[in-house]
C-alpha positions in Angstrom: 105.0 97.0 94.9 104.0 95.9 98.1 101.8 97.9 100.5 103.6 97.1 104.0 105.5 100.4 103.9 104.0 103.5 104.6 106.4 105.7 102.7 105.1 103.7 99.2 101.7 105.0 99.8 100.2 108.4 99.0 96.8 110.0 99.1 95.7 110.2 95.5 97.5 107.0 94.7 96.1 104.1 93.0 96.0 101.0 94.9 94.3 97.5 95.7 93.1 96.8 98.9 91.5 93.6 101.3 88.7 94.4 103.0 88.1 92.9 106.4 85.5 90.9 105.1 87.1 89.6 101.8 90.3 87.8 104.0 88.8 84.4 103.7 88.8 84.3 100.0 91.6 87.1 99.2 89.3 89.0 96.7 91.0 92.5 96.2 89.2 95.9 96.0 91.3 98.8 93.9 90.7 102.5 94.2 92.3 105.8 94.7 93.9 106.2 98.6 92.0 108.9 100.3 93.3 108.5 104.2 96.7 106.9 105.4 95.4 105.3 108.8 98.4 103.2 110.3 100.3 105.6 112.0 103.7 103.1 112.0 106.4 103.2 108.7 105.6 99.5 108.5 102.8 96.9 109.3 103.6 93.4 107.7 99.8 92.7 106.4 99.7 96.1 105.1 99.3 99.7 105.9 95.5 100.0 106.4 94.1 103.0 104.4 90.3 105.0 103.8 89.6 104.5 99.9 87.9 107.7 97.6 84.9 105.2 98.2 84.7 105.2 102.0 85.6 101.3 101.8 88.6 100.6 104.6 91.2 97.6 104.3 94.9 96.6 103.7 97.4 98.1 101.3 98.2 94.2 99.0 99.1 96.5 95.9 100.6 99.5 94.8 100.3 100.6 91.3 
């Protein structure tokens, strides 16, 4: 599944992120969602969210 829509994504859920940093190469980061923070239903890169870890990036996979 695909993390452009907000209503896929739930704190406590297990997901892989992009951090800002990792763009260039498209290396993916997964962990447990602990923050939801796009505020719209739908972004088309990806509904940003605050890992368990601290780390911040886009929603590529939900699991």
């Amino acid at each position: 599944m695909k993390g452009q829509n907000r209503s896929d994504i739930k704190a406590g859920k297990e997901v892989s992120i992009i951090l800002k940093e990792d763009q260039v190469s498209g290396k993916l980061t997964e962990g447990i969602v602990q923050d939801i923070l796009t505020k719209s239903l739908y972004h088309p890169h990806g509904i940003k969210v605050r890992l368990a870890t601290g780390e911040v990036g886009r929603v590529k996979v939900v699991k």
